[in-house]
N, C-alpha and C positions, 0 to 999 in steps of 0.2 A: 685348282678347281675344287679338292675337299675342303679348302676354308672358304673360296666361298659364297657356298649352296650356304653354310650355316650363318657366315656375316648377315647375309642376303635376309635371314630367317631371323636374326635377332635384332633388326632394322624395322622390318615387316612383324612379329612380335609386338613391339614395342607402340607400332604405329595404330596396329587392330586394340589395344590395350590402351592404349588415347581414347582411340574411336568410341568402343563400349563404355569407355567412363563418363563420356562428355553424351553419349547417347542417353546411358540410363538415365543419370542425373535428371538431363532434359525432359525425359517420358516420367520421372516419378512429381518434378513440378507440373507436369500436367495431370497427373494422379492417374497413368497407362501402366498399367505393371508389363511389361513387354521382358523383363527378366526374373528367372527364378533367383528369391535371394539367396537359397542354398547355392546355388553354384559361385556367388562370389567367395564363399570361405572356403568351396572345394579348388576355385583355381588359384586360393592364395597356399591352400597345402598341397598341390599340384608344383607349386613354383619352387617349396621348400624342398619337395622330396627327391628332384629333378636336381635341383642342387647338391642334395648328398650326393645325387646320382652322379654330378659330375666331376664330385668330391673324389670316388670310391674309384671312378674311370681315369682320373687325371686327364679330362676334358675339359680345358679349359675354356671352349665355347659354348658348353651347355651350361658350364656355372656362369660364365658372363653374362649370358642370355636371360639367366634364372633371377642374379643380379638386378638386372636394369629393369628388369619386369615385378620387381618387386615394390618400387616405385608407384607403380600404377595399380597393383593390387593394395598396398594399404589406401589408396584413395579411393579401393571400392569398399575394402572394412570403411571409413567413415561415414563413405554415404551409405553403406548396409544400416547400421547401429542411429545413420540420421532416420533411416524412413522405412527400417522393418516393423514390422509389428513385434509387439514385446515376447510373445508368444515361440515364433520365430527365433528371435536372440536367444532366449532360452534355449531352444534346443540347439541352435549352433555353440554354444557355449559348451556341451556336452564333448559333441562333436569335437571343439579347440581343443577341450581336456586328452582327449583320447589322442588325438595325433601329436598331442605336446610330449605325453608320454612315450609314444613313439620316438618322435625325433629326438629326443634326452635321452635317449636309451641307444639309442645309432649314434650319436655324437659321443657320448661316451665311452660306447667301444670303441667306437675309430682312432679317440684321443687318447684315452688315460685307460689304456689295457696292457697290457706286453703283447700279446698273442695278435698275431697279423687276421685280423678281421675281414678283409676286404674283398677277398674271393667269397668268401663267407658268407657275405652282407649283399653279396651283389645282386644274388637273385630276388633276396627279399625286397631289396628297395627298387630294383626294375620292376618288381612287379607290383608294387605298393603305386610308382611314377605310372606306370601303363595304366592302372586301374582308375588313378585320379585323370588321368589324360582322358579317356576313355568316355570318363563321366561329364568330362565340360563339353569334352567335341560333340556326343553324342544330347547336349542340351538343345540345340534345333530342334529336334523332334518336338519340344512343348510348341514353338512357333510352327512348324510344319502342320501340326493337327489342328493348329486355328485357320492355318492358311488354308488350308482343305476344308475345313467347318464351312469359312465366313466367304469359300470361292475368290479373296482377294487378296494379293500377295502384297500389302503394305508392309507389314509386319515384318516382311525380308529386308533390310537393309542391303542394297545390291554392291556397292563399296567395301562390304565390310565382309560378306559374302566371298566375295572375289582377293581381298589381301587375305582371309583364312584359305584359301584355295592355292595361290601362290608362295604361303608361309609354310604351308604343310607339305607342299611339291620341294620344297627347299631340305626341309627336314629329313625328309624322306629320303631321298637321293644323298641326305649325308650319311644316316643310317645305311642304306647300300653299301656305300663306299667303304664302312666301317665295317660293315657286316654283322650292325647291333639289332640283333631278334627283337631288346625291347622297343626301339625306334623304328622296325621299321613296321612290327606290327602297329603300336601306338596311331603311326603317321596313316598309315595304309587307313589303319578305319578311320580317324578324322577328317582324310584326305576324302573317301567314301561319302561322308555324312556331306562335307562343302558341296558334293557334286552332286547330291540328290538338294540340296538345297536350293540351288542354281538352276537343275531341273522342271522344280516346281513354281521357283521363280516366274522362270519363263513360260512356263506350261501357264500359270493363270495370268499370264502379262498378256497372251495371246488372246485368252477369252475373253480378258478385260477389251481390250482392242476391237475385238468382233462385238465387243457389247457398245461400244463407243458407236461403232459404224451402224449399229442398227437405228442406236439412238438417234443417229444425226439423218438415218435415211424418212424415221417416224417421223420427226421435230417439225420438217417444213412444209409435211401434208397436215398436219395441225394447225399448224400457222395459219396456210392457206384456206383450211375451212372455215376459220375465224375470221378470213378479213373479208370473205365474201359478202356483200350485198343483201340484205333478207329482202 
């Protein structure tokens, strides 16, 4: 059963990591900005740092996961650098300096030191992984505050909504199992954010729905005074 809640998660991963590539893409040809570009470079060092992380653990399904997801995050660097703004790339470039030096400085102590690093290292880079995790999961809120603006839940993708929902129940529950503080916090709030997403979803799908039925109840007494006889 503890491999797999995380198979399960690095299958579902991989699938919501299709999903948002082939979405954004779609929404930037129509010139919809429906993602923050920042968050593409944060969940591409999200992917990296999760990888030490499973480096440091000898977890071998958090690096796999970290792996195949890396795949689908350089095809969000190229569409990032196709249709950011210059301004933009600039400051994320700042950004890549800063976590390059980071991870060159953890891979080097891990590799070409004597001294056993890894207990050492653990906390910094759980907590470095929580913090980028934290910042993608917690990216809904820019969608959730237009969905509340504009009163219409388009913006929610409900597919994509629902495998982040069951990616993070997976995660979680391995973190449990593990008894890992930085997973199960991580998953806990991500898991949080999918479910108020979901909430709101449906919460304006409803009003949507009562505004449909109002329309169709107005529509046919309009009709009908127009086709009347003068």
């Amino acid at each position: 059963m503890s491999i797999a809640f995380p198979i399960t998660g690095v299958v579902l991963t991989n699938l919501l990591g299709l999903n948002i590539m082939v979405s954004y893409k779609q929404n930037r040809f129509a010139q919809v900005k429906k993602y923050n570009e920042y968050l593409f470079s944060i969940i591409f060092f999200n992917c990296l740092s999760w990888m030490l992380y499973g480096i440091v653990t000898s977890d071998a399904l958090i690096y796999l996961s970290c792996v195949t997801s890396l795949f689908f995050d350089f095809g969000f660097i190229q569409l990032l650098y196709k249709y950011a703004e210059p301004n933009v790339i600039a400051h994320l470039e700042i950004l890549s300096g800063i976590f390059s030096i980071y991870f060159i400085t953890i891979v080097y102590l891990l590799n070409f030191t004597s001294v056993n690093f890894n207990q050492r290292l653990l906390p910094i880079i759980g907590t470095v992984s929580m913090v980028l995790s934290v910042s993608t999961n917690f990216s809904p809120l820019i969608i959730i505050n237009q969905v509340i603006k504009t009163k219409s839940n388009e913006l929610i993708y409900l597919p994509q909504a629902l495998i982040g929902c069951v990616n993070l129940s997976c995660w979680l529950a391995y973190g449990l199992l593990l008894n890992d503080i930085y997973q199960i916090i991580t998953n806990s709030l991500g898991l949080a954010m999918c479910v108020v997403q979901l909430i709101v979803y449906f919460y304006y799908n409803e009003n949507k729905n009562q505004d449909n039925q109002k329309t169709n109840k107005v529509a046919p007494e309009n009709q009908t005074n127009q086709t009347e006889p003068i």
